[in-house]
N, C-alpha and C positions, 0 to 999 in steps of 0.2 A: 124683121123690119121694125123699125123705131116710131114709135108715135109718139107727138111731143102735143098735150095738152094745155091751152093756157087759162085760167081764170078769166072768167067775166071782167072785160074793164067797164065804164063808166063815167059817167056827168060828176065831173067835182069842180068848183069855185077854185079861182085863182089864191095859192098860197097854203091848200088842203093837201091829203094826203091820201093815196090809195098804194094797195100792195097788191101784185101781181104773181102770182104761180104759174109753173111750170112744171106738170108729170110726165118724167119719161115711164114708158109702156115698151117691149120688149127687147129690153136690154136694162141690166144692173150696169150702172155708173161705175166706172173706177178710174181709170189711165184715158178720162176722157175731159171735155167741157162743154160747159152750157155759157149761152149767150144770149142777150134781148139787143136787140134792131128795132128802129120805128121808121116809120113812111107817112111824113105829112103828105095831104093833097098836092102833085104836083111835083113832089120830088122827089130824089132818090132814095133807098131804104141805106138808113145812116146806124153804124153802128151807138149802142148806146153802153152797154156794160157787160162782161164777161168774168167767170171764174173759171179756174182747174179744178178738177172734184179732188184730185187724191190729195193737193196739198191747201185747197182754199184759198191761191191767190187772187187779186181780184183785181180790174183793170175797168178803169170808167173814163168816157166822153169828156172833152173841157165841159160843153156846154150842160153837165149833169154833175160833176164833183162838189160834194158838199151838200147834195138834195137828194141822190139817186143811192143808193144801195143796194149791190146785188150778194144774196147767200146764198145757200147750200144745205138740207140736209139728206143726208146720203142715205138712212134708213127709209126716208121715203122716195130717193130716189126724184125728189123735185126742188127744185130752186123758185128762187124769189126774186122780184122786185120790191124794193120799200121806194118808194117817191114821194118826196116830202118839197114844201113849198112847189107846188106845181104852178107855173107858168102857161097862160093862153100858147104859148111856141112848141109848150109840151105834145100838145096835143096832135097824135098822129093813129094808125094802127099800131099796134107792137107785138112785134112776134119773139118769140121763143125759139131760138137754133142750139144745135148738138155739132161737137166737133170730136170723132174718133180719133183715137191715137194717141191726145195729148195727156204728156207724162210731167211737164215741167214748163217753167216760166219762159224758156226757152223757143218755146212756142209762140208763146206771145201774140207775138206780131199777127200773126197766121188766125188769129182770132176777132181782128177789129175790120174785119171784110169779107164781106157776102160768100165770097167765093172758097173764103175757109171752111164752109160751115157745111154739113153733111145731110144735117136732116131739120125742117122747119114746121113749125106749128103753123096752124091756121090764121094766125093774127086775132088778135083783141082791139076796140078800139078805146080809146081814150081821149075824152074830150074835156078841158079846161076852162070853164067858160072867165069871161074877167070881170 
């Protein structure tokens, strides 16, 4: 079974910056992907950023390109969020999902919704004040 841990989020001011982790627990990463989803009050949980682990592509949200940044380091087996310029809109829970299988970009697709995802953390919340 996969347990996906996420860092503490947090109260930051409008145009700040916090960085979010994600530790998979049993299972080594390889021909698989990690992804962050958020869920403001009220609405649906929206994809936000995803990687492949073996090759490190990486795939982001209009409403996050150019502010959001997701990595990868495979020795620790956990991925990141960098969010920078954060926006009052940012503010939601954001969870941490795993997606087996994936070997290739090819996949893609199959990773910017809910229903691709295998295994999810608990959520973190994040709050932007303005």
């Amino acid at each position: 079974q996969v347990q996906l841990v996420e860092s503490a989020g947090g109260l930051v001011q409008a145009g700040g910056s916090l960085r979010l982790s994600c530790t998979a627990a049993g299972r080594t990463f390889n021909n698989d992907a990690m992804a962050w989803f958020r869920q403001a009050p009220g609405k649906e949980r929206e994809f936000v950023a995803a990687i492949i682990w073996s090759g490190g592509n990486t795939y982001n949200a209009d409403s996050v390109k150019g502010r959001f940044t997701i990595s990868r380091d495979k020795a620790k087996n956990t991925a990141y969020l960098q969010m920078n310029s954060l926006k009052p809109e940012d503010t939601a829970v954001y969870y941490c999902a795993a997606a087996v299988g994936v070997s290739g970009p090819e996949q893609a697709m199959g990773l910017m919704g809910v229903d691709g995802m295998d295994y999810w953390g608990k959520g973190t919340l994040v709050t932007v004040s303005s």
